[in-house]
N, C-alpha and C positions, 0 to 999 in steps of 0.2 A: 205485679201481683204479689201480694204478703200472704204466702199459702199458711205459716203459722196463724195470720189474724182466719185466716175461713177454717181451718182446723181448729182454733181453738171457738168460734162461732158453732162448729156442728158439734162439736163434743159439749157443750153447756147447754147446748139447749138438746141435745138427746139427754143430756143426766136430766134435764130439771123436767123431759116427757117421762123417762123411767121413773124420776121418783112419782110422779103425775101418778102412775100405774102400779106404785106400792113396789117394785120393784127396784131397793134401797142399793142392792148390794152392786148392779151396773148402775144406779148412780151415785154411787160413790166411785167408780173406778174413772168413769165419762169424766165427773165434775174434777177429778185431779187430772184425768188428761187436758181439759182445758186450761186448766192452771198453768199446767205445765207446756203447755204449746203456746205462750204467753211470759217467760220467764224474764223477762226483761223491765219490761216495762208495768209498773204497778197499777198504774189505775187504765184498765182494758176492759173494754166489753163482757170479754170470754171470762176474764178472771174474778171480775165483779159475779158474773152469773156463777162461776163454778163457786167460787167462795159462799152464795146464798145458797146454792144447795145443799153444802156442806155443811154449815149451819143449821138448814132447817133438818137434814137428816140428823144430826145430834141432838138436837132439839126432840124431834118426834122420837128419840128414843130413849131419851131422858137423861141423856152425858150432858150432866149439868158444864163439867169443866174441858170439854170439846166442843160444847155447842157457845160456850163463854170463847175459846181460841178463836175458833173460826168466826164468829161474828168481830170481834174487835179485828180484825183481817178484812173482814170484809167490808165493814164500815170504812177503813183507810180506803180502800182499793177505791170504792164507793163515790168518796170526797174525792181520791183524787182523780178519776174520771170523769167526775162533773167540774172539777176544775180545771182541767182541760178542754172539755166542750165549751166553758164557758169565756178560756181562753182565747179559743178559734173562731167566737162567734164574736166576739171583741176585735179582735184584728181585720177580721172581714168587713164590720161596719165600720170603721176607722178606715180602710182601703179604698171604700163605697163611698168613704164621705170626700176623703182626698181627691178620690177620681171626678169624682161629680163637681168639688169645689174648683178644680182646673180645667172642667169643664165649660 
C-alpha cells in the first residue's frame, strides 16, 4: 500500500470540495498537502489535482502572476501523468499481444 498516493488522493480532492464551497483558505492549505504527500514523482494524480486548484484559487482571485506559476506546474505535472498512463497502457497491450501471439 502507497499511503502517500491515498493521502495525497484525499487532500486534493478535499481542497478542490473546499474550494467547491468558497472556502479558499482550507483549499489552499489540502491542495499543498497533496503536493506535498506526492513529492517525488511529477506527474501524480494528487499533484495534478492539487496544482489545478491552486491555479484556479489564484485565478479566481486575480494573482495574475500566481495563477501564471501554478498553472505552468500544473500543465507539466499534467503531461506528464498522461504520459505515464499512456505509458502503462502501451506495455499492457504489447504483453496482451505477446501472450496471445505464443498462445
Amino acid at each position: 500500500l502507497d499511503f502517500g498516493l491515498f493521502t495525497g488522493l484525499f487532500e486534493a480532492t478535499y481542497a478542490e470540495a473546499r474550494r467547491g464551497l468558497g472556502d479558499d483558505a482550507r483549499a489552499r492549505k489540502h491542495a499543498l498537502a497533496a503536493i506535498a504527500a506526492m513529492p517525488t514523482a511529477p506527474g501524480n494524480e494528487p499533484m495534478v489535482h492539487g496544482l489545478r486548484t491552486l491555479y484556479l484559487l489564484a485565478k479566481s482571485a486575480g494573482d495574475v502572476d500566481e495563477a501564471l506559476k501554478w498553472y505552468e506546474q500544473y500543465t507539466a505535472a499534467d503531461q506528464a501523468f498522461s504520459d505515464d498512463r499512456s505509458q502503462r497502457v502501451l506495455a499492457y497491450q504489447m504483453a496482451s499481444h505477446e501472450s496471445r501471439a505464443r498462445a
